[in-house]
C-alpha positions as semicolon CSV with decimal commas, in nm:
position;residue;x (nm);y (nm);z (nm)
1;X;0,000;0,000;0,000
2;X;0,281;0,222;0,108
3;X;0,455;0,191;-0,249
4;X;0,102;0,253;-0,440
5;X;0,146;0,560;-0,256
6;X;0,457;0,672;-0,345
7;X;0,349;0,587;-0,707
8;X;0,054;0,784;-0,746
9;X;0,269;1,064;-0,530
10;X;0,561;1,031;-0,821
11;X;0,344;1,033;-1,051
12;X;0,132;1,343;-0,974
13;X;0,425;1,534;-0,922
14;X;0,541;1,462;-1,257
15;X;0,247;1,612;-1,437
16;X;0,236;1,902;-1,212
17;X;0,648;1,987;-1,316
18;X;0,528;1,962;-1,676
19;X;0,234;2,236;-1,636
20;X;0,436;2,466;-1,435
21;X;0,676;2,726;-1,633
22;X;1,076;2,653;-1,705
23;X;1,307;2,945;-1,691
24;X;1,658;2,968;-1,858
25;X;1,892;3,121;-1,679
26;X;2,047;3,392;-1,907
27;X;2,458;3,364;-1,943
28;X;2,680;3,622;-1,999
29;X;3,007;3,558;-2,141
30;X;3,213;3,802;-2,184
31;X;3,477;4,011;-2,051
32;X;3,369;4,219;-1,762
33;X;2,985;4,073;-1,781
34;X;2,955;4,158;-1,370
35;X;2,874;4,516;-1,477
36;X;2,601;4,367;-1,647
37;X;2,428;4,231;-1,422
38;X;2,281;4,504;-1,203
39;X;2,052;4,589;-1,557
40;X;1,937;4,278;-1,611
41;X;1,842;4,223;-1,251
42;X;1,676;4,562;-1,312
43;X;1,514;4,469;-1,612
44;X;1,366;4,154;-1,415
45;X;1,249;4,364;-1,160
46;X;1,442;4,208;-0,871
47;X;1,482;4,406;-0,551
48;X;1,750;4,186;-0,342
49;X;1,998;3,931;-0,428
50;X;2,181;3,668;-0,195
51;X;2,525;3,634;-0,273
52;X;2,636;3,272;-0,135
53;X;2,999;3,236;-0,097
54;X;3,266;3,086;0,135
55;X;3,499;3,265;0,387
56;X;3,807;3,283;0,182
57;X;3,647;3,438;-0,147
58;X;3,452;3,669;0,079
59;X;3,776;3,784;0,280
60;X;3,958;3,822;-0,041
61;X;3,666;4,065;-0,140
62;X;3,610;3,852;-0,485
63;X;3,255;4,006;-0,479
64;X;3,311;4,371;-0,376
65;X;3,284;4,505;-0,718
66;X;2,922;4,339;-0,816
67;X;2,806;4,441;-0,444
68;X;2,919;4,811;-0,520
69;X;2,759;4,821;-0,848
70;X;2,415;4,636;-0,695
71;X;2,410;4,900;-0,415
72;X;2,482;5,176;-0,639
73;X;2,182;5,053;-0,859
74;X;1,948;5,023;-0,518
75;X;1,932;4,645;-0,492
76;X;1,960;4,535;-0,211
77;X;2,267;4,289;-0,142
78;X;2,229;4,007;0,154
79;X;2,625;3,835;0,134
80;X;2,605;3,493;0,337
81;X;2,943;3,355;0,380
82;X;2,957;3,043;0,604
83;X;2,944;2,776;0,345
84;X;3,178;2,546;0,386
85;X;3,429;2,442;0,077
86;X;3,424;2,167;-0,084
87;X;3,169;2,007;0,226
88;X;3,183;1,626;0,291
89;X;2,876;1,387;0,427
């Protein structure tokens, strides 16, 4: 009974992921493409971004210039750096 369960569960799930919408993320590549990312977040209409990182990047200030140019632009920039590198089971 327990597996019919899971069955019906998988596949109801399944034709709800099909109806819903798929977004591509959008890539930039090309030199300097961090500058263009406060205008397309603009052009989105996105407010706040959370910039997930690690200690060392974050001490070496490897995001500095995209948080500038966020703030600058009035979006609002949450940095969490306590991820751990390269994290094991």
């Amino acid at each position: 009974m327990k597996k019919l369960y899971f069955r019906i569960y998988q596949q109801v799930f399944r034709v709800i992921v099909a109806l819903l919408p798929m977004r591509f993320p959008e890539v930039i590549a090309k030199a300097h493409a961090v500058e263009d990312v406060p205008q397309l977040m603009k052009k989105l209409k996105l407010k706040r971004v959370l910039l997930v990182s690690d200690p060392q990047l974050s001490s070496i200030g490897l995001f500095k210039p995209l948080e500038l140019s966020l703030t600058n632009e009035k979006i609002d920039v949450i940095v969490y750096d306590k991820t751990h590198a390269n994290p094991t089971l």
